[in-house]
PDB file as gemmi writes it, atoms N, CA and C in Angstrom:
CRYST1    1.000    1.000    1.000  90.00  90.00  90.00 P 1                      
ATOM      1  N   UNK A   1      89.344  59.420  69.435  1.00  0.00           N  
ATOM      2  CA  UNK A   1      90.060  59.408  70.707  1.00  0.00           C  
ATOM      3  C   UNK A   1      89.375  58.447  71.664  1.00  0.00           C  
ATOM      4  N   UNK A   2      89.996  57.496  72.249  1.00  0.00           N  
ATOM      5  CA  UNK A   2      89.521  56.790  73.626  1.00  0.00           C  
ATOM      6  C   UNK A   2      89.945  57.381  74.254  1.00  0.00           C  
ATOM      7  N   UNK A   3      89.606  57.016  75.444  1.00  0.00           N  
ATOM      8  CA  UNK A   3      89.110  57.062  76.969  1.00  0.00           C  
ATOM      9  C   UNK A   3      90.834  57.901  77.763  1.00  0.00           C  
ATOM     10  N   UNK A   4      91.181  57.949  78.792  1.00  0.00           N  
ATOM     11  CA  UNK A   4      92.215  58.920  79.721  1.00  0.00           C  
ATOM     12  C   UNK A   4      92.323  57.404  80.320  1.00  0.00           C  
ATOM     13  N   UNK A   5      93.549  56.851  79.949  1.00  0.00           N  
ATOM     14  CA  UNK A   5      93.865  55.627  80.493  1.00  0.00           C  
ATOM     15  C   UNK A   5      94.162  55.877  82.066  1.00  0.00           C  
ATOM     16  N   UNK A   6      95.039  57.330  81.964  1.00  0.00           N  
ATOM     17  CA  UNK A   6      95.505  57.383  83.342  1.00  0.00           C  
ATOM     18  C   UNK A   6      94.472  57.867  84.499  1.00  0.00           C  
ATOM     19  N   UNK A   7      93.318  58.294  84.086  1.00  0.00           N  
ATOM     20  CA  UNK A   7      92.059  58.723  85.069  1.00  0.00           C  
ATOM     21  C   UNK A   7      91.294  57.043  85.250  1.00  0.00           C  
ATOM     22  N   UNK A   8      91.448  56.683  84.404  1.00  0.00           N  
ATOM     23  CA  UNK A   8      90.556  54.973  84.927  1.00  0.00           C  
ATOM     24  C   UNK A   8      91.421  54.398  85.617  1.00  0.00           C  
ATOM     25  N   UNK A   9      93.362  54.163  85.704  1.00  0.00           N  
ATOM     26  CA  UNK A   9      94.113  54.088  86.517  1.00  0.00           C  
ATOM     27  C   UNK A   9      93.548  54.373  87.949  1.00  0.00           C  
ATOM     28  N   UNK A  10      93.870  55.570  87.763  1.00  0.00           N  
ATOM     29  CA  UNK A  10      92.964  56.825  88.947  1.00  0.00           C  
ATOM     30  C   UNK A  10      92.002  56.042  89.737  1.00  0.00           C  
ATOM     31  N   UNK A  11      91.301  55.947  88.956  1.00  0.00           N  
ATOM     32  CA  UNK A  11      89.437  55.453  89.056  1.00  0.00           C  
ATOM     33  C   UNK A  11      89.707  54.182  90.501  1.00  0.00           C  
ATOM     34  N   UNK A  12      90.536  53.199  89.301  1.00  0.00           N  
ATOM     35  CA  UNK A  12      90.563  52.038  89.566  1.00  0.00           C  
ATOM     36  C   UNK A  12      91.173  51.794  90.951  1.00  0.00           C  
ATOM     37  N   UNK A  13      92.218  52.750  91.429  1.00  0.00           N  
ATOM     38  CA  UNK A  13      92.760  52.426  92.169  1.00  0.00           C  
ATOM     39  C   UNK A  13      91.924  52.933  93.750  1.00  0.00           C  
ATOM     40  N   UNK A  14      91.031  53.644  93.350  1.00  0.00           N  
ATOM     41  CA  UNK A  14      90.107  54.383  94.643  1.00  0.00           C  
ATOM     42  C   UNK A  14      88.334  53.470  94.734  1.00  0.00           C  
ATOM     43  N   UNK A  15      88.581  52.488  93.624  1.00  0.00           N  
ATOM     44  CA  UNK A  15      87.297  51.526  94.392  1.00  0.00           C  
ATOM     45  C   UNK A  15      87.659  50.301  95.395  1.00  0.00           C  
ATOM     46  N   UNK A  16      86.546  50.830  96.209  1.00  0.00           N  
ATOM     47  CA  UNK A  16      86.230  49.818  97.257  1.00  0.00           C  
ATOM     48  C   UNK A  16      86.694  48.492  96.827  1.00  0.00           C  
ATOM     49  N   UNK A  17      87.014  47.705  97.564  1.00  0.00           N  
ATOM     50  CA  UNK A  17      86.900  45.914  96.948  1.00  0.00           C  
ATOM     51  C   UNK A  17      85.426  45.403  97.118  1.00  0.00           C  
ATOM     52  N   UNK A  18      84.314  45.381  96.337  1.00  0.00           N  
ATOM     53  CA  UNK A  18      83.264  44.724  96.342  1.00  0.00           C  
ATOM     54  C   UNK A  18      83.352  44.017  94.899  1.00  0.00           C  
ATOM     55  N   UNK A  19      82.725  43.006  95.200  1.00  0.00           N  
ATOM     56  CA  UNK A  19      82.572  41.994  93.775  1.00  0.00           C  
ATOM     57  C   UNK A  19      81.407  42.768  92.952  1.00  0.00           C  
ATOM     58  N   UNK A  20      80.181  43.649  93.051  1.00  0.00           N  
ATOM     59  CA  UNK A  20      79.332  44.331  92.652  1.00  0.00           C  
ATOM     60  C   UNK A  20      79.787  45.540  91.798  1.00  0.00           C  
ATOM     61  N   UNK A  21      80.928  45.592  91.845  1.00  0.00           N  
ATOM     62  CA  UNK A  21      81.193  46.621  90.861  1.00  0.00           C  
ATOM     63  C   UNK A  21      82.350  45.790  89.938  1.00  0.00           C  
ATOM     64  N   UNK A  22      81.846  46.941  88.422  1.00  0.00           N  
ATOM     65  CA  UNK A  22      82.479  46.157  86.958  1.00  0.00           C  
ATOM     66  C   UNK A  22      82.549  47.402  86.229  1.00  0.00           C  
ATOM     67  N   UNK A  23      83.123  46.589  85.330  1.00  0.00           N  
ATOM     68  CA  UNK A  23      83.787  47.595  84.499  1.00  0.00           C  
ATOM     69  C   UNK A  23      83.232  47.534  82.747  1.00  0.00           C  
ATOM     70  N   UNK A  24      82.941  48.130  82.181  1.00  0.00           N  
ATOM     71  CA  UNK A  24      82.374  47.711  81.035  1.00  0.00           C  
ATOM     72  C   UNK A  24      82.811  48.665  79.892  1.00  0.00           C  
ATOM     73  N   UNK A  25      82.918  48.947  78.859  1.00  0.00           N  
ATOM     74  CA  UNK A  25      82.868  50.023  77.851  1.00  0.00           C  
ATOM     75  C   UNK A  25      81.369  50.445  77.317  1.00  0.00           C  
ATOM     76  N   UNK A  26      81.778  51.479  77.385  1.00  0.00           N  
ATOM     77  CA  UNK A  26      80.361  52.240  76.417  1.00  0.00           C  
ATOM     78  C   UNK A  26      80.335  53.200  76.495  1.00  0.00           C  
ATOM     79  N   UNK A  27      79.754  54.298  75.253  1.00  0.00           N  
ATOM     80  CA  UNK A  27      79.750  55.738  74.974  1.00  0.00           C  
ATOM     81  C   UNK A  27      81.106  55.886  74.349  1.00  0.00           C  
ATOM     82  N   UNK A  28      82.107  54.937  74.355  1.00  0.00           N  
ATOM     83  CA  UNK A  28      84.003  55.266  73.230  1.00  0.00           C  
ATOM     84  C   UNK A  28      84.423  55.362  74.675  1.00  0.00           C  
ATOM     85  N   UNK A  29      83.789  55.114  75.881  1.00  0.00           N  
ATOM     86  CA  UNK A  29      84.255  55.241  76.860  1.00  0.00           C  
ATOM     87  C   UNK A  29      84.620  53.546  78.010  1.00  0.00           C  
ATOM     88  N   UNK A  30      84.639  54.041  78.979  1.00  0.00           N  
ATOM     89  CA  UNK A  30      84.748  53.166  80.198  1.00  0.00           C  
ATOM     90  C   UNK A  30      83.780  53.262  81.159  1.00  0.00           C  
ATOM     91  N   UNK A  31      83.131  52.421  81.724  1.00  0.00           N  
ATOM     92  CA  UNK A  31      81.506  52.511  82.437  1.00  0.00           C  
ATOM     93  C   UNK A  31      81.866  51.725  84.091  1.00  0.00           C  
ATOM     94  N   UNK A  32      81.863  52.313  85.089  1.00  0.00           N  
ATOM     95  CA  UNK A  32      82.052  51.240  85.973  1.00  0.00           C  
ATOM     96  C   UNK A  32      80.088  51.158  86.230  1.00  0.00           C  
ATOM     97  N   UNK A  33      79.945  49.851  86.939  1.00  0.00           N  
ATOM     98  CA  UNK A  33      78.708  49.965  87.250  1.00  0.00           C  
ATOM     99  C   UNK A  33      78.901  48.973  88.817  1.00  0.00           C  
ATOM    100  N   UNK A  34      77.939  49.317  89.061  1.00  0.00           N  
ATOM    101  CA  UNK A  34      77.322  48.512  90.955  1.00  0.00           C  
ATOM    102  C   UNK A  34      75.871  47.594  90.996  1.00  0.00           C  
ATOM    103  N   UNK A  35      76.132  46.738  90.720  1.00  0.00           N  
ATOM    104  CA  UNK A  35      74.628  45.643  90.509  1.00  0.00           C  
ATOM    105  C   UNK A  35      74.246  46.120  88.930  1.00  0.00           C  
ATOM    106  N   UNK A  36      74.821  45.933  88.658  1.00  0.00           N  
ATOM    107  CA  UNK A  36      74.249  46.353  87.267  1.00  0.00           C  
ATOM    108  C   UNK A  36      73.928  47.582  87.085  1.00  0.00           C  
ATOM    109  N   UNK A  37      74.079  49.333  87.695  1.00  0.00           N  
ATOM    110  CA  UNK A  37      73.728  49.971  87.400  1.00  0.00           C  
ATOM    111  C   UNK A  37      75.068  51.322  87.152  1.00  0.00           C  
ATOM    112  N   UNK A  38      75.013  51.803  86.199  1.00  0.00           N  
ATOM    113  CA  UNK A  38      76.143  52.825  86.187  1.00  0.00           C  
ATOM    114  C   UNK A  38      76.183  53.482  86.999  1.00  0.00           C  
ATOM    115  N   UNK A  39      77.456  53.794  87.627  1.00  0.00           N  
ATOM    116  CA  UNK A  39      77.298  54.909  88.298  1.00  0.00           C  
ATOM    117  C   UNK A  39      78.441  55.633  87.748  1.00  0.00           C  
ATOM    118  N   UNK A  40      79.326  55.534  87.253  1.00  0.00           N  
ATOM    119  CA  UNK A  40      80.130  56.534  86.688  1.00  0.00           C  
ATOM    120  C   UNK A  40      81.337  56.015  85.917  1.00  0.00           C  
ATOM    121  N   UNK A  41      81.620  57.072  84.891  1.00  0.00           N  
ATOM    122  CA  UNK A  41      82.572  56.298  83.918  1.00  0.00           C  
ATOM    123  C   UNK A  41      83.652  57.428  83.656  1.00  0.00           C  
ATOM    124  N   UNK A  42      84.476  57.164  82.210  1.00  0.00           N  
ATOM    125  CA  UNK A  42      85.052  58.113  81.841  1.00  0.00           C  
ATOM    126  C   UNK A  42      84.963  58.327  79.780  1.00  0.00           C  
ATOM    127  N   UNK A  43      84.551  59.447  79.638  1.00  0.00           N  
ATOM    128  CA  UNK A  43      84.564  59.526  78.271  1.00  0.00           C  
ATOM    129  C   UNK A  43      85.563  60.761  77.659  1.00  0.00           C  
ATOM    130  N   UNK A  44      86.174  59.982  76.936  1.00  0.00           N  
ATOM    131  CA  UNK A  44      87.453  61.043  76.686  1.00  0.00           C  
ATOM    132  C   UNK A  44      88.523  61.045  78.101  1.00  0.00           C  
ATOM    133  N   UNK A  45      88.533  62.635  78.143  1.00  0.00           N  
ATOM    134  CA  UNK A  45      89.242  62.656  79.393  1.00  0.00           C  
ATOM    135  C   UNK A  45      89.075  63.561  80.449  1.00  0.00           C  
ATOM    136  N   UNK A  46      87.500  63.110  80.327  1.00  0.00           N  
ATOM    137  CA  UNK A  46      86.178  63.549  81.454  1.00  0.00           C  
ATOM    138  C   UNK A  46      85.474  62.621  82.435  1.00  0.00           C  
ATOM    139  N   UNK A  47      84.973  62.980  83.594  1.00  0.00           N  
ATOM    140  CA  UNK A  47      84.261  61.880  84.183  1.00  0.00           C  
ATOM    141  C   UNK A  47      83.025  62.264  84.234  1.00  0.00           C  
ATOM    142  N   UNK A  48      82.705  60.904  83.720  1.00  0.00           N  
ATOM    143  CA  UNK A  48      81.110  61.186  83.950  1.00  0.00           C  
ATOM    144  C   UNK A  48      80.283  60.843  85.079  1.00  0.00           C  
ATOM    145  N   UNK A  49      79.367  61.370  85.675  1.00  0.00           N  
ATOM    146  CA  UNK A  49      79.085  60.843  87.317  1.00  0.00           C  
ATOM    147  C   UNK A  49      77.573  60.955  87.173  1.00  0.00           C  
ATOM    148  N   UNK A  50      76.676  59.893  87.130  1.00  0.00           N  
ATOM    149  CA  UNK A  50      75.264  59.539  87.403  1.00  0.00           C  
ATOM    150  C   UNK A  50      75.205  59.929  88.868  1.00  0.00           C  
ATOM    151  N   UNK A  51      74.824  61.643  89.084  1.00  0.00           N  
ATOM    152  CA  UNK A  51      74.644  61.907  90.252  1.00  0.00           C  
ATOM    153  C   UNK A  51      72.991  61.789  90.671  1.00  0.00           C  
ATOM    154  N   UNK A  52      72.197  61.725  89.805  1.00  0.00           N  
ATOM    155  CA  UNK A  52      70.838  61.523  90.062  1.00  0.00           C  
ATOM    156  C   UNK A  52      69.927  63.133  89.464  1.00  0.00           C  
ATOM    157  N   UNK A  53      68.411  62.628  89.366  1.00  0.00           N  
ATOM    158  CA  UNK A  53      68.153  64.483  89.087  1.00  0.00           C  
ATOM    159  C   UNK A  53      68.030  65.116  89.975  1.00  0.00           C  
ATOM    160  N   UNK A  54      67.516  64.829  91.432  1.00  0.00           N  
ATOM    161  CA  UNK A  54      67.246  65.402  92.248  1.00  0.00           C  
ATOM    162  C   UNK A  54      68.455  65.820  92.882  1.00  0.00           C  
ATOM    163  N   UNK A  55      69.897  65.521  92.534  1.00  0.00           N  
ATOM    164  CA  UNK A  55      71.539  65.786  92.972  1.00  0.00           C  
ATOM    165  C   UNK A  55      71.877  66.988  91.772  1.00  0.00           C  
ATOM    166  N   UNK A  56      71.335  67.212  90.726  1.00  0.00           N  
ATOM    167  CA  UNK A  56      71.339  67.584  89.045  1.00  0.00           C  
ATOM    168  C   UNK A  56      71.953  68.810  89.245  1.00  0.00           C  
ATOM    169  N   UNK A  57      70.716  69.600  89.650  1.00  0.00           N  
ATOM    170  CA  UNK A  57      71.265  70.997  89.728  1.00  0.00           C  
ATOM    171  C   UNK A  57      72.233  71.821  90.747  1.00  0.00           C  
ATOM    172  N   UNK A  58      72.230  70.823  91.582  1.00  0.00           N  
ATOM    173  CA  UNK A  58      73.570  71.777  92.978  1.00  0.00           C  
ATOM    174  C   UNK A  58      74.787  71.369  92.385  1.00  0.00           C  
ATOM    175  N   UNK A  59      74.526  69.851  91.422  1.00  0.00           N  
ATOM    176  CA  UNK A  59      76.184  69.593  90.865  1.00  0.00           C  
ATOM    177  C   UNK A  59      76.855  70.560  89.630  1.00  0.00           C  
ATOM    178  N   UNK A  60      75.353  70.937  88.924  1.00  0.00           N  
ATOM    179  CA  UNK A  60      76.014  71.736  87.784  1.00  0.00           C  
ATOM    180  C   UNK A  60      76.302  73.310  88.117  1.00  0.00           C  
ATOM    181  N   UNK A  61      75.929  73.611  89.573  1.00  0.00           N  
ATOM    182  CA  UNK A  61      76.451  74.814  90.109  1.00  0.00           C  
ATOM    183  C   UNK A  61      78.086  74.420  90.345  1.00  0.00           C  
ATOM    184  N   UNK A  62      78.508  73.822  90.278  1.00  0.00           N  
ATOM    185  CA  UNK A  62      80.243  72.965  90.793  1.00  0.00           C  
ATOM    186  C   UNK A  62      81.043  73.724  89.882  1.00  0.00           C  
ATOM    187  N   UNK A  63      81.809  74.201  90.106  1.00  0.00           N  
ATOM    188  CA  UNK A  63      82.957  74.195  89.041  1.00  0.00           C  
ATOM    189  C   UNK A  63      83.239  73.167  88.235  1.00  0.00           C  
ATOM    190  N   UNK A  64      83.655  73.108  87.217  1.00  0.00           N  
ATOM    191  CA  UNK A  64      84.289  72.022  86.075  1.00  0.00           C  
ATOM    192  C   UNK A  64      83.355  71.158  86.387  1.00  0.00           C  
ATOM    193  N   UNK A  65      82.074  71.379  86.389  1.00  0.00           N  
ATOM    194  CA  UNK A  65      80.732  70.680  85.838  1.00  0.00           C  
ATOM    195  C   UNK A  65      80.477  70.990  83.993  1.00  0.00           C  
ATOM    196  N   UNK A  66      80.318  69.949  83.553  1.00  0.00           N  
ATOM    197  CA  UNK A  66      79.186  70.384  82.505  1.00  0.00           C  
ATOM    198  C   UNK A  66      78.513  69.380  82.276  1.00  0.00           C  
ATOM    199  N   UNK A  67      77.353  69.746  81.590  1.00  0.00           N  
ATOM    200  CA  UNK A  67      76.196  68.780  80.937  1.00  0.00           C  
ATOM    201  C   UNK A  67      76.422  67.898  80.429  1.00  0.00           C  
ATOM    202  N   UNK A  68      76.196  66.495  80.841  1.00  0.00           N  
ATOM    203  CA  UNK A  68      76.391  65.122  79.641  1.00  0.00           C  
ATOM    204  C   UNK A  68      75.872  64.902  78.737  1.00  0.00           C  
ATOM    205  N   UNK A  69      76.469  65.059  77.564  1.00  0.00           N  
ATOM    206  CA  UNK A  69      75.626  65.884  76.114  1.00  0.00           C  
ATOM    207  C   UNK A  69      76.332  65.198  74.998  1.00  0.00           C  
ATOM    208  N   UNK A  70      75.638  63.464  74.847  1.00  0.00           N  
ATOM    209  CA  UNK A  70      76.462  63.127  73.508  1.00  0.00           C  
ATOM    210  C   UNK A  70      75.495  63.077  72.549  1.00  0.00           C  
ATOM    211  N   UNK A  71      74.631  63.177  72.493  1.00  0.00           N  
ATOM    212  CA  UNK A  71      73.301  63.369  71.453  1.00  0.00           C  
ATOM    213  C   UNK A  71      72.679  64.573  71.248  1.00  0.00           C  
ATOM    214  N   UNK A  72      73.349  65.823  71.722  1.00  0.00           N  
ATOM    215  CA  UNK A  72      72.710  67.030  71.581  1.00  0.00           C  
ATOM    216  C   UNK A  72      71.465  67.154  72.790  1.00  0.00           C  
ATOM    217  N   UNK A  73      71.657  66.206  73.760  1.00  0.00           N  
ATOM    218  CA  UNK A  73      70.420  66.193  74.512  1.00  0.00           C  
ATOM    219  C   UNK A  73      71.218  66.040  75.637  1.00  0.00           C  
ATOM    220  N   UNK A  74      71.174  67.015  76.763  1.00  0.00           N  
ATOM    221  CA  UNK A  74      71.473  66.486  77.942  1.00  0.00           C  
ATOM    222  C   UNK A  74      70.654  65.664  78.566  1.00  0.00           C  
ATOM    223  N   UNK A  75      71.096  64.804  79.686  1.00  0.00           N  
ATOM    224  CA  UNK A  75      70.875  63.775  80.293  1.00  0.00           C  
ATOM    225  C   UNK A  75      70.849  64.266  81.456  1.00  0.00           C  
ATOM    226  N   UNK A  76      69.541  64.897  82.354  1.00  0.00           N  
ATOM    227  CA  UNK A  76      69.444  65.191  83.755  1.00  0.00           C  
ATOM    228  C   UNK A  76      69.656  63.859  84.475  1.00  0.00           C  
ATOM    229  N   UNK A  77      70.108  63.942  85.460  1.00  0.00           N  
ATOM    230  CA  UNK A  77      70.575  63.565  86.258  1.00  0.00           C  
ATOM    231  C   UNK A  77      72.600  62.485  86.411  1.00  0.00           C  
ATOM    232  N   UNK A  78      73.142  63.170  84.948  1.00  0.00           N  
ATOM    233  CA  UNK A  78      74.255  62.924  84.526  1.00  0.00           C  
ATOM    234  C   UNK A  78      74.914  64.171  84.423  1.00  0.00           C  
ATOM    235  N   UNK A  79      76.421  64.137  85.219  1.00  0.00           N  
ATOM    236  CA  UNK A  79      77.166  65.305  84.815  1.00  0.00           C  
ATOM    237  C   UNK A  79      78.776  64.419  84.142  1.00  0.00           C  
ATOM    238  N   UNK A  80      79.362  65.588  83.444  1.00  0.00           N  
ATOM    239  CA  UNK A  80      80.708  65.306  83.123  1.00  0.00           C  
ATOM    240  C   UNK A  80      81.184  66.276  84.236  1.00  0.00           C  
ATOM    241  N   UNK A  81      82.676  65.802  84.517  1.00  0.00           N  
ATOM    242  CA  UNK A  81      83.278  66.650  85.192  1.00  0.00           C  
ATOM    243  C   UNK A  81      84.811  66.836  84.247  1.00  0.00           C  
ATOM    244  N   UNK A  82      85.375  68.034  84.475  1.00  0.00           N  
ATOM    245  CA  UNK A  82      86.309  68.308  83.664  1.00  0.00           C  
ATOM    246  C   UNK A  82      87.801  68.191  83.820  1.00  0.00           C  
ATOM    247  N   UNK A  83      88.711  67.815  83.138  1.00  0.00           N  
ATOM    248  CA  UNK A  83      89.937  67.461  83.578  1.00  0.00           C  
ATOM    249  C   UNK A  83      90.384  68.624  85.064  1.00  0.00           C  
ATOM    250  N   UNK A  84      90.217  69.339  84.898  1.00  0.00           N  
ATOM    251  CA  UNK A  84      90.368  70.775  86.038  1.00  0.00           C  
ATOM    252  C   UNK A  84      90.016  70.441  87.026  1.00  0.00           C  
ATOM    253  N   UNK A  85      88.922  69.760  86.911  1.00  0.00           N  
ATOM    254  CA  UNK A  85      87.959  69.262  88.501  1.00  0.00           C  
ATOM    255  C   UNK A  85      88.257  68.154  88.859  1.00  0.00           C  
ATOM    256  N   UNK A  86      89.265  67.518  88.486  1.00  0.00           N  
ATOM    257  CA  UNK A  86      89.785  66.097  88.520  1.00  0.00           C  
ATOM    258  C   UNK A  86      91.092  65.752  89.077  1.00  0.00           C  
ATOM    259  N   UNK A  87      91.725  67.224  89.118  1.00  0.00           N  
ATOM    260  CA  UNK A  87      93.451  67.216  89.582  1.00  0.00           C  
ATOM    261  C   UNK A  87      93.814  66.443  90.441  1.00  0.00           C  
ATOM    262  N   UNK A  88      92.918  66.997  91.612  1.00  0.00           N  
ATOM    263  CA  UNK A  88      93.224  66.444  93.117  1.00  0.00           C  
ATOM    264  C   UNK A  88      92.343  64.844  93.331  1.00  0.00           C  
ATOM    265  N   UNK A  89      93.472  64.032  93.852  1.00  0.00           N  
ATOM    266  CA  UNK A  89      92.820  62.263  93.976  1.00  0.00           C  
ATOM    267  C   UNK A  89      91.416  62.758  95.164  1.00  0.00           C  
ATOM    268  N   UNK A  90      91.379  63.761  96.048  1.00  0.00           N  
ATOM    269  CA  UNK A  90      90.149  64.069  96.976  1.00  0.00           C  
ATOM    270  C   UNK A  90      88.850  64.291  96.225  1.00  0.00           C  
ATOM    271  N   UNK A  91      89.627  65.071  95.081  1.00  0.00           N  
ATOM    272  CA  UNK A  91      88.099  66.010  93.856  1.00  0.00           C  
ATOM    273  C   UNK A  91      87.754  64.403  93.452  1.00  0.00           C  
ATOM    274  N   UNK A  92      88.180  63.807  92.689  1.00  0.00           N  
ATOM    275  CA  UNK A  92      88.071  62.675  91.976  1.00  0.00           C  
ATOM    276  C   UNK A  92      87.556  61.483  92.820  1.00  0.00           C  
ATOM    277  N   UNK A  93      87.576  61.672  94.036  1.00  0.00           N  
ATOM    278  CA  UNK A  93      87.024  60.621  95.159  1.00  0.00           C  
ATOM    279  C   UNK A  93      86.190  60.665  95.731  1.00  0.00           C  
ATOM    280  N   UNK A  94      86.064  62.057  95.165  1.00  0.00           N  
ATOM    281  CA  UNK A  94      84.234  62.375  95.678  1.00  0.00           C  
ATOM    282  C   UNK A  94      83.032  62.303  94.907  1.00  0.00           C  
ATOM    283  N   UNK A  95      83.800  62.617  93.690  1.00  0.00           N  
ATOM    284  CA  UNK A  95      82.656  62.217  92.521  1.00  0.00           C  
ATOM    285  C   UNK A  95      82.213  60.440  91.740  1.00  0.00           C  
ATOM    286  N   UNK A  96      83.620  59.921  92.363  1.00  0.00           N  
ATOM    287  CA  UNK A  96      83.461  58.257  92.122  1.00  0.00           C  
ATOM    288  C   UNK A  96      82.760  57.727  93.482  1.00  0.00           C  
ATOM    289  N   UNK A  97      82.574  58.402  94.596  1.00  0.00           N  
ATOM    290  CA  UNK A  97      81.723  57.978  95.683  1.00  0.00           C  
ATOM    291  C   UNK A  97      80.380  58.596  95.718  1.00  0.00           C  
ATOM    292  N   UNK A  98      80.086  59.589  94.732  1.00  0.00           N  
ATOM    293  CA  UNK A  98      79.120  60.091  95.002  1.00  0.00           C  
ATOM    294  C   UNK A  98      78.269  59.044  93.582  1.00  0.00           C  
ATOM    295  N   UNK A  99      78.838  59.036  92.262  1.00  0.00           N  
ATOM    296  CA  UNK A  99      77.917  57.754  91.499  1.00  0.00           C  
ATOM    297  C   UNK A  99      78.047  56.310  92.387  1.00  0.00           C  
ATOM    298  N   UNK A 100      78.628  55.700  93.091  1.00  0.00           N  
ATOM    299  CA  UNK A 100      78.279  54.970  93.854  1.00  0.00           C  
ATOM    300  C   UNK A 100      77.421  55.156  94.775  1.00  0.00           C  
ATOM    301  N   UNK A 101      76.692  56.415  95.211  1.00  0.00           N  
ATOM    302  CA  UNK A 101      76.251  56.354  96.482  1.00  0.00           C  
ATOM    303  C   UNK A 101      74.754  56.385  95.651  1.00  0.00           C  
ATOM    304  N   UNK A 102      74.776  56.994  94.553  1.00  0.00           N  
ATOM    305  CA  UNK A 102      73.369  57.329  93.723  1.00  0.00           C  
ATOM    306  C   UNK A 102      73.332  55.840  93.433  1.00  0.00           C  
ATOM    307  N   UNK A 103      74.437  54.794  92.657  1.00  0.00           N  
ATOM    308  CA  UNK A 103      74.137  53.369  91.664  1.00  0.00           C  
ATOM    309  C   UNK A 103      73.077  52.633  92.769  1.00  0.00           C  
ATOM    310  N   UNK A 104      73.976  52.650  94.022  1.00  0.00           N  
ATOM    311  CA  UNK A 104      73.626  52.127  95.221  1.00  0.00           C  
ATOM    312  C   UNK A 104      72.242  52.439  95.483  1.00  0.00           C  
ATOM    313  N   UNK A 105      71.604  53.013  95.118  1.00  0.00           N  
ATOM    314  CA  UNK A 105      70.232  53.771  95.734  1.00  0.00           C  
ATOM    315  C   UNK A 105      69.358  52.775  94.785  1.00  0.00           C  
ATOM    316  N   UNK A 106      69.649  52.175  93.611  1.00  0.00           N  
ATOM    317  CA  UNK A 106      68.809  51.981  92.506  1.00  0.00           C  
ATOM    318  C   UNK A 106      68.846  50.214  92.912  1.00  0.00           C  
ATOM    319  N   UNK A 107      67.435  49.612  92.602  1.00  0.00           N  
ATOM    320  CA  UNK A 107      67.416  48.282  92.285  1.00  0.00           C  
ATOM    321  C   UNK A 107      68.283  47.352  91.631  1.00  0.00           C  
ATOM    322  N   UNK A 108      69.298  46.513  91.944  1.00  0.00           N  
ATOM    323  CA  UNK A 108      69.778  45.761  91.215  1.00  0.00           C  
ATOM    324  C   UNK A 108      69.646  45.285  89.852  1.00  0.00           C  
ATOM    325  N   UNK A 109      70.348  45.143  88.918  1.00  0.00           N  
ATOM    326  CA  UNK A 109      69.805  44.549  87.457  1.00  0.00           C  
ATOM    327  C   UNK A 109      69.936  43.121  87.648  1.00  0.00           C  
TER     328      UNK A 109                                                      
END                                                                             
């Protein structure tokens, strides 16, 4: 299975216009990144959101949180969020502003 064409639709249509953000594949998924750094993608027909570790644990208290877990290893400071938590374009605009607000925090590549 690839990626939820219509959530990167979604995605796509709620970023900012900056030239610093791109779009890339990876994970069978879709990766946007900001200077070179991910901040959030979609795998399957989940979003994934590089909220940071120190963001880690108040996000996985969230509803339609779960662990980003493609190696049997979660990835602190990465959550998926679940089609459920995604309904509303507000839910979904907060979690594509919130991996931007973490990408943003990180050194340029």
């Amino acid at each position: 299975m690839g990626y939820d064409l219509g959530l990167a639709a979604r995605c796509q249509d709620m970023l900012p216009q900056n030239p610093a953000i791109s779009q890339k594949k990876m994970f069978g998924g879709l990766a946007y990144l900001l200077n070179g750094n991910m901040a959030f993608g979609i795998h399957k027909d989940h979003l994934m959101v590089r909220v940071g570790p120190d963001a880690y644990d108040a996000s996985m208290e969230l509803p339609e949180t779960l662990p980003f877990d493609l190696t049997e290893r979660s990835m602190k400071g990465w959550i998926l969020v679940s089609p459920a938590g995604l309904e509303e374009d507000g839910q979904l605009k907060e979690w594509v502003v919130s991996g931007l607000r973490f990408a943003e925090s990180l050194p340029a590549k």
